[in-house]
LODONU-308083 format. One record per residue (C-alpha): residue in one letter; y, x, z. Coordinates in steps of 0.02 Angstrom, whole numbers, padded with zeros to 5 digits, always signed. Layout:
REM residues N
AYXZ ...
REM end
This chain:
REM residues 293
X-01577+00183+01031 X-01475+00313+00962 X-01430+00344+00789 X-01344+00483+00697 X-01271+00405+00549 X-01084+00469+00518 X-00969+00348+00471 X-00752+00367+00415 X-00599+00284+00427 X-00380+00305+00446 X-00262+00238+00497 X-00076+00212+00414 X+00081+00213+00399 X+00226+00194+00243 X+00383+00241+00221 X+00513+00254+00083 X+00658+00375+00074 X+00780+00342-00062 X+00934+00484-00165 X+01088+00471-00112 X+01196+00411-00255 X+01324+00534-00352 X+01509+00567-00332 X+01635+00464-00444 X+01708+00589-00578 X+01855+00587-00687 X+01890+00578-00882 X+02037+00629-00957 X+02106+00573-01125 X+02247+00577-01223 X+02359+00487-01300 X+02461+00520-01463 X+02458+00713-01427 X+02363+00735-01605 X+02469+00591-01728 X+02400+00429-01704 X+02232+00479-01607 X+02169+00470-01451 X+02070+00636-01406 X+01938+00625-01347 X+01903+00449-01457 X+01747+00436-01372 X+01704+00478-01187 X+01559+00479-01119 X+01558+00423-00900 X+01429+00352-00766 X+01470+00194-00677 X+01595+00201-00550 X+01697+00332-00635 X+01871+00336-00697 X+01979+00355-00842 X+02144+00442-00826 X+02244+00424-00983 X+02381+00534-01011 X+02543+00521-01127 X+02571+00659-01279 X+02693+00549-01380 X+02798+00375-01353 X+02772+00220-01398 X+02561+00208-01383 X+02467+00103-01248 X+02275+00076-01198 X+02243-00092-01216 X+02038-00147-01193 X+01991-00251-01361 X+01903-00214-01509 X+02006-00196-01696 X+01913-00276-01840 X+01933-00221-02020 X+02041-00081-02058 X+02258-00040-02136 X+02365-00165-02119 X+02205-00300-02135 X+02146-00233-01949 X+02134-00364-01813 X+02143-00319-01640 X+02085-00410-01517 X+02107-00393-01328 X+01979-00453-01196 X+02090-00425-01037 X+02009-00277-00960 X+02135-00163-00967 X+02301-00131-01043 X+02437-00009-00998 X+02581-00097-01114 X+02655-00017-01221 X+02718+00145-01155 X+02907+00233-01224 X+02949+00372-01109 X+02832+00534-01058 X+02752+00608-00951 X+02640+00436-00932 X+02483+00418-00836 X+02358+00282-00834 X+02211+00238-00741 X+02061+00135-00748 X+01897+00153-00660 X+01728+00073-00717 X+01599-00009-00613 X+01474-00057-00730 X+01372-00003-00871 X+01422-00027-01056 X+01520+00012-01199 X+01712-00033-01197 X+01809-00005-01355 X+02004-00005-01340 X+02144+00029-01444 X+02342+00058-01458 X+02471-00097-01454 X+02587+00018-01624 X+02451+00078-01718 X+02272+00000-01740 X+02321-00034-01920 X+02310+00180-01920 X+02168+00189-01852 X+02209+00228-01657 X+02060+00182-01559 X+01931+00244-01434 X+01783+00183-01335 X+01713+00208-01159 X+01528+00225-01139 X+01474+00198-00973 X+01279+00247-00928 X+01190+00145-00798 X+01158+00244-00626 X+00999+00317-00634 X+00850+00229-00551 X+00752+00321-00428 X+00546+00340-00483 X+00434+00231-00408 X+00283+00293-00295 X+00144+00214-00189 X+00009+00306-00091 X-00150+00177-00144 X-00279+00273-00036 X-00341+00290+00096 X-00281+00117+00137 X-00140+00077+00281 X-00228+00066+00454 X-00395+00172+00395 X-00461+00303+00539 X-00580+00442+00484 X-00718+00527+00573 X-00721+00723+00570 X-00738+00823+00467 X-00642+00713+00368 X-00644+00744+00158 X-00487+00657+00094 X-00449+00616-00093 X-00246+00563-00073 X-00199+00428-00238 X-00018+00384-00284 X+00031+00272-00427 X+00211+00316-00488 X+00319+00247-00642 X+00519+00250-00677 X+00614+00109-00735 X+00743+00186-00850 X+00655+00360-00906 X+00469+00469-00862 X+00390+00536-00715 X+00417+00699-00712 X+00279+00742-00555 X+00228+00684-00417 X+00198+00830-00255 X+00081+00800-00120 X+00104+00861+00048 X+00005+00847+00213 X+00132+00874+00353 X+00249+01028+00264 X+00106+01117+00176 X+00101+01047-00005 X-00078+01017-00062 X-00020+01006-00242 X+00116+00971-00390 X+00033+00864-00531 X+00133+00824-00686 X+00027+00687-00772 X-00070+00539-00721 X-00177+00497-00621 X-00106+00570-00478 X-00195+00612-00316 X-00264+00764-00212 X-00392+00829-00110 X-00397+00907+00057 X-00561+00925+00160 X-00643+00939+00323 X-00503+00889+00425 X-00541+00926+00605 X-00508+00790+00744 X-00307+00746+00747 X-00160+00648+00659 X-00098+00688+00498 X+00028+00622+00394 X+00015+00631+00202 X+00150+00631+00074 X+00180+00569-00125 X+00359+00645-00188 X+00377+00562-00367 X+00525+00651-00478 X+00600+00565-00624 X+00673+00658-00793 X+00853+00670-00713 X+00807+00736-00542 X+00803+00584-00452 X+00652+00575-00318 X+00578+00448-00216 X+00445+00458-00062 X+00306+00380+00012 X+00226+00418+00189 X+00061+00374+00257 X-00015+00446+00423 X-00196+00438+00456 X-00311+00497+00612 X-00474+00582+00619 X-00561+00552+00786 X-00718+00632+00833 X-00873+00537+00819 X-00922+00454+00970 X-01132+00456+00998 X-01217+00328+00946 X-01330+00244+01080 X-01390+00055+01124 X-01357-00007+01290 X-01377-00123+01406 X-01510-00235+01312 X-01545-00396+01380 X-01589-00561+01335 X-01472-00719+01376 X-01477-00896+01348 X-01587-00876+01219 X-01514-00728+01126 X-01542-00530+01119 X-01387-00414+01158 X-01354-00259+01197 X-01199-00131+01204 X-01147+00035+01084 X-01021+00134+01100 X-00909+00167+00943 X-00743+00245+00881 X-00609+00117+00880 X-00552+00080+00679 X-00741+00176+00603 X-00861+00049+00525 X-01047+00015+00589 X-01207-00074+00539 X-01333-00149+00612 X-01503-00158+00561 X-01653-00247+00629 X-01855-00219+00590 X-02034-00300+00663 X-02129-00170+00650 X-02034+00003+00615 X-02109+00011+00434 X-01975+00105+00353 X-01955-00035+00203 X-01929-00165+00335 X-01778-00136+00400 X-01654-00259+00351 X-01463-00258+00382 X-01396-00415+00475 X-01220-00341+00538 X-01072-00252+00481 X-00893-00234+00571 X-00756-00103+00615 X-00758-00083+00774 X-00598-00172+00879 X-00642-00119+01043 X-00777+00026+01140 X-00902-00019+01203 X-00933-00158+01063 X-01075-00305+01100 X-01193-00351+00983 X-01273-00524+01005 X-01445-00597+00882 X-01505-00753+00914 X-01598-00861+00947 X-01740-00747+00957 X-01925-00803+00969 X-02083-00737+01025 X-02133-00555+00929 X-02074-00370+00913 X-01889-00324+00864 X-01801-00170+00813 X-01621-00123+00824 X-01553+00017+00771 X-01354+00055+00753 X-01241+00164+00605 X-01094+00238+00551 X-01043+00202+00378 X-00986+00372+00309 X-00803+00396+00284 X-00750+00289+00120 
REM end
């Protein structure tokens, strides 16, 4: 019995591509080139950067600690992270290189009671977005013409989502800035096709996700090989691997009778359909696709 229901389904595949991380740079500050200063007192550096600190007068160091009160009341205290000593002959370099995030105060050996202090703010590494293709669902397969609505879900840890960019293949369906995020492309003929979510963070960074789903061409629908065995009713249809089908089953063809007893994705083609036990009387079968979710 044949039956022209159309039914869809994809199938799937993810994968995530990650930034490369950034260069290390270098800092430069001085030391005693401006009285008792260091210049610049603050500087600003990402983690895994360094510090280079260069002499402009004798008798300074850079010594990691922090200085409490202030004149001749100031405290200094080191904590052991650095400390170049306390340096008496120029030129005088100095070098320290940071590996994770924070602020580190420091000051010189001779002359925290005037004031000579600094800091070194080091930013965290910035955290690529987060993005997830949420439909269609990993291992779906679609019957053609195939009408696809593409969903991502996308958040950052450590700033905003700038947009997330949809591609199928290299041809970018569109660039949406705000949430929710998805797009549409329709009738896809017969083939495989791979479907892309780039999420970009407030800093550039940008983070992928990668599904690939197939549209197959629907197979006819027809009931074969009917027969009854052991004291069941089976019979054959053929189906499209992956695409979803009911069955349904009537007495007497009345169009409100029909009742659905069956419903499965098909694993293999031909698929067999067994009812039983079965008694005396009239039955019905007839086969669909469920349309493409």
């Amino acid at each position: 019995m044949k039956n022209n229901l159309l039914v869809t389904t994809a199938a799937i595949i993810a994968c995530i591509g990650l930034p490369a991380s950034g260069r290390a740079a270098t800092a430069n500050v001085s030391v005693g080139s401006t009285l008792f200063s260091f210049t610049p007192a603050t500087t600003n550096i990402n983690v895994g950067d360094r510090v280079i600190w260069t002499w402009g007068g004798t008798f300074h160091s850079t010594t990691s600690g922090t200085v409490t009160g202030s004149g001749v009341g100031a405290v200094a205290t080191p904590d052991g992270l650095w400390n170049s000593g306390l340096i008496t002959t120029v030129p005088h370099f100095f070098t320290n290189t940071f590996n994770s995030a924070g602020t580190f105060p420091y000051y010189c050996l001779q002359h925290f009671t005037s004031g000579m202090k600094g800091a070194i703010i080091v930013a965290a590494p910035n955290s690529p977005p987060s993005v997830t293709i949420t439909n269609p669902a990993s291992g779906t397969v679609l019957a053609a013409p195939a009408n696809v609505t593409i969903q991502a879900n996308a958040a950052d840890s450590d700033g905003t989502v700038t947009n997330v960019q949809f591609l199928i293949g290299t041809t970018s369906l569109i660039n949406t800035t705000a949430a929710p995020y998805f797009a549409v492309t329709n009738n896809l003929p017969a083939g495989d096709y791979t479907f892309s979510a780039i999420a970009a963070d407030n800093l550039g960074a940008k983070n992928t996700n990668t599904l690939s789903i197939s549209v197959v061409t629907p197979a006819s629908l027809q009931i074969t090989a009917p027969q009854k065995i052991a004291g069941n009713f089976q019979f054959s249809y053929g189906v499209n691997t992956g695409l979803t089908y009911i069955i349904q089953r009537s007495t007497n063809l009345v169009v409100s009778n029909w009742i659905s007893i069956f419903t499965n994705k098909a694993a293999s083609n031909p698929t067999v359909f067994v009812d039983g036990p079965v008694t005396n009387g009239s039955r019905f079968y007839r086969v669909g696709r469920l349309p493409n979710p």
